[in-house]
C-alpha positions in Angstrom: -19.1 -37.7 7.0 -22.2 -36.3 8.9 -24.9 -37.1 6.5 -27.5 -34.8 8.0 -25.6 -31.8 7.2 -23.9 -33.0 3.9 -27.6 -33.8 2.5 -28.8 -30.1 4.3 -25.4 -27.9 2.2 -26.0 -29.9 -1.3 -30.0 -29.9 -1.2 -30.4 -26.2 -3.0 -27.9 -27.4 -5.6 -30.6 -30.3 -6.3 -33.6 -28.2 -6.0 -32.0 -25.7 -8.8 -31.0 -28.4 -11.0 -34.4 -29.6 -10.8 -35.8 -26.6 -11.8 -34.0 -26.1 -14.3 -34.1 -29.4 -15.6 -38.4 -29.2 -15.5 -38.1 -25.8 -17.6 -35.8 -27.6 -20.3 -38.1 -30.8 -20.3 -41.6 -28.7 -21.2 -39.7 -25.9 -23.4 -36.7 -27.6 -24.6 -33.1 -26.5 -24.0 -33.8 -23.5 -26.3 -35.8 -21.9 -23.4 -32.6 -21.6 -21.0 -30.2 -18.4 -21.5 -26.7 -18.7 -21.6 -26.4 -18.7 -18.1 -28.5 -21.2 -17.4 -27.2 -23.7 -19.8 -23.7 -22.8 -17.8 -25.3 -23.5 -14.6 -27.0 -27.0 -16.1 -23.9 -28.2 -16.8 -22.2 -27.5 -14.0 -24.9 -28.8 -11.7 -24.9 -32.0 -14.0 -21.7 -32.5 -12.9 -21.9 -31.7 -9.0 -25.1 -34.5 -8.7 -23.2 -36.6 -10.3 -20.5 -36.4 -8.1 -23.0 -36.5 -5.0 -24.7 -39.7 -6.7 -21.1 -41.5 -6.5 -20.4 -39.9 -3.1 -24.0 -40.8 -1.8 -23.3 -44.4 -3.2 -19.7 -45.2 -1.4 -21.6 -43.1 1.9 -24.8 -45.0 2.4 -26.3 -42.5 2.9 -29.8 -44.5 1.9 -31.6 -45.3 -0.5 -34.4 -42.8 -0.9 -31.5 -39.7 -1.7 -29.3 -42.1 -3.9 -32.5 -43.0 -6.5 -33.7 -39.4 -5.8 -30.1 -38.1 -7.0 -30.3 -41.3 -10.0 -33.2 -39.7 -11.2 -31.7 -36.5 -11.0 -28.2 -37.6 -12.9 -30.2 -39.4 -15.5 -32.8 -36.2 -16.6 -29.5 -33.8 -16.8 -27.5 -36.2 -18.9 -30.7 -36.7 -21.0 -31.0 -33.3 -21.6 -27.4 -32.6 -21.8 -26.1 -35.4 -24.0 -29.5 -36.1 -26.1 -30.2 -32.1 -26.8 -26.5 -32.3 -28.3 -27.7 -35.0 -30.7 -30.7 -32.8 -31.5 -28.6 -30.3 -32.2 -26.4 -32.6 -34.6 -29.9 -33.8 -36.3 -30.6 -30.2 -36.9 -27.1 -29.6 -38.5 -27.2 -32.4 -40.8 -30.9 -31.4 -41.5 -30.0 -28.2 -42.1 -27.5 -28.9 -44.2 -29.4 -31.2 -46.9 -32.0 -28.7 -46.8 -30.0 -25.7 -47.5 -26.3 -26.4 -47.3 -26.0 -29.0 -50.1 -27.8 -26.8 -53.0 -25.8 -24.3 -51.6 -22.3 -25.3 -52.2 -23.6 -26.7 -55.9 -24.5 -23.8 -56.8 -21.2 -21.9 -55.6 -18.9 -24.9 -57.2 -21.4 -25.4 -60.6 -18.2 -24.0 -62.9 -16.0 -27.0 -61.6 -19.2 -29.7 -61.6 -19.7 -28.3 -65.0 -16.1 -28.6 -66.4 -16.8 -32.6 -65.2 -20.1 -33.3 -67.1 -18.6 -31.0 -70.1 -15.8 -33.5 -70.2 -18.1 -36.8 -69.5 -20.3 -35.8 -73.0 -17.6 -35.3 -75.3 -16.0 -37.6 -74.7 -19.7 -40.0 -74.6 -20.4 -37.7 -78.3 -16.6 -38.4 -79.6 -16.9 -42.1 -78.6 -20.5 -42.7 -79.7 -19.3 -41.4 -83.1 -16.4 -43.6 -83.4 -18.0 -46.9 -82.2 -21.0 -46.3 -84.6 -18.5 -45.4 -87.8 -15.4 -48.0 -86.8 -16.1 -51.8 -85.2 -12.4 -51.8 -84.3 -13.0 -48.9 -81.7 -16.4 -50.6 -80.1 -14.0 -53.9 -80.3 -11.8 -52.0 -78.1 -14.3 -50.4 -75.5 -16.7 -52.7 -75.0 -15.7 -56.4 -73.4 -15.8 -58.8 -75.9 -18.7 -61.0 -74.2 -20.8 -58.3 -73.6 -20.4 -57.6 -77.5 -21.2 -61.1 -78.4 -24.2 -61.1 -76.4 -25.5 -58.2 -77.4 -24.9 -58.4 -81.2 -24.7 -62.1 -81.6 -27.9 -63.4 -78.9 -29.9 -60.2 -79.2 -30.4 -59.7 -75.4 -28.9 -57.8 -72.0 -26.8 -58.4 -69.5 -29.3 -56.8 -67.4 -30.5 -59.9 -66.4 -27.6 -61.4 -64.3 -29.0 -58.9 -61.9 -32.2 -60.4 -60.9 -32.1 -62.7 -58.4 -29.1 -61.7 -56.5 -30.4 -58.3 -56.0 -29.5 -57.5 -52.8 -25.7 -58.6 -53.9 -25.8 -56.5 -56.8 -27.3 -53.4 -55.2 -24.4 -53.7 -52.6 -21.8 -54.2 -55.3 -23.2 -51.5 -57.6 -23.0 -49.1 -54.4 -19.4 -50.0 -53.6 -18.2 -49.5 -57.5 -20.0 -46.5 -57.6 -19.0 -44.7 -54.3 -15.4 -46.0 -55.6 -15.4 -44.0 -58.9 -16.5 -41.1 -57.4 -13.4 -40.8 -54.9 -11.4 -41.3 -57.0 -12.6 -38.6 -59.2 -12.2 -36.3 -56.1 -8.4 -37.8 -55.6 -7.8 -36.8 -58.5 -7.9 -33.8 -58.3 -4.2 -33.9 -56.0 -2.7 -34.9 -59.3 -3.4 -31.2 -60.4 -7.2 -32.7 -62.3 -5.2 -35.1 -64.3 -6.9 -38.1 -62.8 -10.2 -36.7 -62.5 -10.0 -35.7 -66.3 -9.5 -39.5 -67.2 -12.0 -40.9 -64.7 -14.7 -38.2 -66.3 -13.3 -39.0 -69.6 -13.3 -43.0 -69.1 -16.8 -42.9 -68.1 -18.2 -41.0 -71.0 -16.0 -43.0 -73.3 -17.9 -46.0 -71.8 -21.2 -45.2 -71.9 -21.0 -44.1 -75.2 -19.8 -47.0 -76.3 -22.4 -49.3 -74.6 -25.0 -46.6 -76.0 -23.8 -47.5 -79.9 -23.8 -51.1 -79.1 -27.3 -51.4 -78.2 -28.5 -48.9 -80.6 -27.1 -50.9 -83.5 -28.3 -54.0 -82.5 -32.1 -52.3 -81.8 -31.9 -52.7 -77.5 -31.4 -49.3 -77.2 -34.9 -48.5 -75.8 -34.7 -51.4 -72.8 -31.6 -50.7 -72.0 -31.8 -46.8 -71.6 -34.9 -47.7 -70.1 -32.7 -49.8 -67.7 -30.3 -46.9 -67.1 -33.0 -43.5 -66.5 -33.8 -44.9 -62.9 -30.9 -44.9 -61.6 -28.8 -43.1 -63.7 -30.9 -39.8 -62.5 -29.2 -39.6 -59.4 -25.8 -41.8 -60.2 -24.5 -39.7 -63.1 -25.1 -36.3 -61.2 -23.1 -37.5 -58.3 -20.3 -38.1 -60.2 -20.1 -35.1 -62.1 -20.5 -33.2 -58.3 -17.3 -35.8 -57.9 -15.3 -34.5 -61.0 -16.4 -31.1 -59.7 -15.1 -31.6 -56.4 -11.8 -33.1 -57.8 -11.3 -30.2 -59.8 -12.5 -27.7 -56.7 -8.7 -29.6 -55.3 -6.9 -28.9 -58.3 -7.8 -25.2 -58.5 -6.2 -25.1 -54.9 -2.7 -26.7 -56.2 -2.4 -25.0 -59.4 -4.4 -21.5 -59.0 -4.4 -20.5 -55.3 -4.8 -16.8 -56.0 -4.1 -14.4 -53.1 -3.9 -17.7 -50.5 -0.9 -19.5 -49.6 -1.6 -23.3 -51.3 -1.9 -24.6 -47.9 -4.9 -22.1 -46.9 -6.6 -22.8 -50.6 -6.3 -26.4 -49.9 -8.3 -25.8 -46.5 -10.6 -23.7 -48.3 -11.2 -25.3 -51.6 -11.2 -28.7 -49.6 -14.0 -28.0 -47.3 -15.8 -26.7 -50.1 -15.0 -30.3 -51.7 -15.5 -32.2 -49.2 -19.2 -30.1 -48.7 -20.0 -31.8 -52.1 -18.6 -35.9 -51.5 -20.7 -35.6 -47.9 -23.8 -34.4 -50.3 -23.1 -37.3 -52.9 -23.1 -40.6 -50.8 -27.1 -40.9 -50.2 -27.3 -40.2 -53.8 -25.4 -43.0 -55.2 -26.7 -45.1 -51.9 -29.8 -44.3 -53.3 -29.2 -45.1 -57.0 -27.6 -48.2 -55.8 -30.8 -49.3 -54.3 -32.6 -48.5 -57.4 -30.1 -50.1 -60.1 -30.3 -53.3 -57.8 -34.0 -54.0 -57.4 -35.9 -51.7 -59.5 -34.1 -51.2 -62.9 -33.9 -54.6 -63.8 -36.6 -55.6 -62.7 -39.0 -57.4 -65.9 -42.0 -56.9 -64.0 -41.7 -52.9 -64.2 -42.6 -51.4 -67.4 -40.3 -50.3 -69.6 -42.0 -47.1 -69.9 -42.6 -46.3 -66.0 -39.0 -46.7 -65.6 -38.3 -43.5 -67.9 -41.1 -42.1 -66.2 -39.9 -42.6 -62.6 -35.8 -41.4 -64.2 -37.4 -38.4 -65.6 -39.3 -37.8 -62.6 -35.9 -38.3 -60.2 -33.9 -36.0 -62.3 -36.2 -32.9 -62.6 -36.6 -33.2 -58.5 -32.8 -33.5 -58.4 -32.6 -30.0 -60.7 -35.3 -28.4 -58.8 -33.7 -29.7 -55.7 -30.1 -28.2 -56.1 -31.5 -25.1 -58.0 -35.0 -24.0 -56.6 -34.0 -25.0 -52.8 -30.8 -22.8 -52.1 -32.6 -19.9 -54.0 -35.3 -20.3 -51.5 -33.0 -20.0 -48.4 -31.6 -16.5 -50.0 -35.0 -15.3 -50.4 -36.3 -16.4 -46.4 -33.0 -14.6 -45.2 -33.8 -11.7 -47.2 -37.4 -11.8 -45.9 -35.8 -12.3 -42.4 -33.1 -9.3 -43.0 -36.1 -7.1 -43.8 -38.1 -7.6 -40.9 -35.5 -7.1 -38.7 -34.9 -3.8 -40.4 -38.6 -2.4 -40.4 -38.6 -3.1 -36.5 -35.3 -0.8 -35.7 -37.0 1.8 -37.8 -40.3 1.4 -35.8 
């Protein structure tokens, strides 16, 4: 190969890429056209193949680090302003996406806590009027120490709370597919697992109001339970976002409902995990914990849940509103 004139054919193609490359670096990638972020790539490419070529060549040593440099700015650029891109996305989407798809499934996500609070009313009732039902809820232990020492089972958590935390996340993110499994048995599954839960925590709720814990213990619970019992009930709405696919497909074939309906679904589990991540993190070192007061902890529960409503409610209404202020801009500058 006559180096000379190899280096003299394939110099312009560096001088470009270098140009362009120095426009992307000070303006971002958002600067370049269409074109040019055509001609980036493929330039990319071609000094990457002179870099290898230039390498087996000898050609020496000032052209190969010159065309290192070179290969590592465009893959920088190329490669890293893809992952800027996918920050955006994701950004994007718990901005605006997330409240979004709420909003458009809160029938289904209501249908789920509907069903998680009477059945917690139904079982509340039943537990508080007949032993034998709160006998057959509640684990026996967790009975005797609540009625019989007068105490919590709150505190097995301290001291292993990283352990706990872990656990409690695991548990959590468990319940929550399932609830969204569910709903390929036609809701039947997600029914019980909404159903279970509220039978449960009803149950608990009469055992410690009887035996006069129920202000620690619902203190224990706000923290966490802010963010935990929402994502479940987006779960159970999810779940029955499936089963509306199977059963009630409308004008789609079931297969298209199920892509439909299931991206819509799978919108609201991608939404849920930093949630219950989140709550786990809370039940596990906060909640517990006997230094906090009891009062700060309904404080900070309170606090979590109204951001949580304003956050699913307020924020999607505020991306309609910037796109309408964007559509009407747009539209006063065609009429001027």
């Amino acid at each position: 190969m006559n180096i000379q004139r190899w280096i003299a054919r394939r110099q312009p193609s560096w001088k470009n890429l270098d140009t362009l490359l120095k426009k992307a670096e000070k303006q971002g990638l958002k600067a370049l056209n269409a074109n040019e972020i055509r001609q980036l790539a493929s330039l990319y490419r071609s000094v990457s193949a002179d870099l290898a070529r230039a390498r087996t060549n000898q050609v020496g040593d000032l052209i190969t680090q010159d065309l290192q440099t070179l290969a590592t700015r465009g893959y920088s650029q190329i490669y890293q302003g893809s992952r800027r891109q996918e920050w955006q996305a994701l950004w994007s989407f718990y901005r605006w996406g997330f409240p979004a798809v709420v909003q458009r499934s809160r029938g289904y996500i209501a249908l789920a806590t509907g069903l998680f609070m009477v059945a917690g009313v139904v079982s509340w009732w039943l537990a508080w009027r007949d032993p034998a039902f709160l006998a057959l809820v509640v684990p026996a232990p967790m009975i005797e120490q609540v009625r019989d020492r007068g105490e919590l089972w709150i505190g097995s958590i301290v001291g292993i709370e990283p352990f706990a935390s872990s656990n409690i996340m695991i548990n959590n993110i468990k319940v929550s597919f399932a609830a969204v499994a569910g709903g390929m048995t036609g809701g039947l599954f997600t029914t019980f697992v909404m159903l279970l839960n509220g039978v449960l925590i009803g149950s608990v709720g009469t055992l410690v109001g009887q035996n006069n814990l129920a202000f620690p213990f619902w203190a224990f619970v706000f923290p966490h339970g802010a963010l935990e019992l929402p994502a479940i009930f987006l779960a159970g709405g999810a779940g029955f976002l499936l089963a509306r696919a199977l059963l009630f497909p409308g004008v789609y074939r079931r297969s298209e409902a199920l892509k439909l309906y299931g991206a819509q679904a799978a919108q609201l589990v991608y939404g849920i995990i930093p949630m219950l991540v989140i709550a786990g993190i809370i039940e596990g070192f906060f909640s517990p914990n006997p230094a906090v007061p009891d009062l700060l902890k309904y404080v900070v529960g309170t606090g979590l849940f109204a951001g949580l409503v304003w956050y699913l409610g307020q924020e999607a209404g505020g991306r309609r509103q910037e796109a309408g202020g964007r559509r009407q801009e747009a539209g006063g500058r065609r009429q001027e």
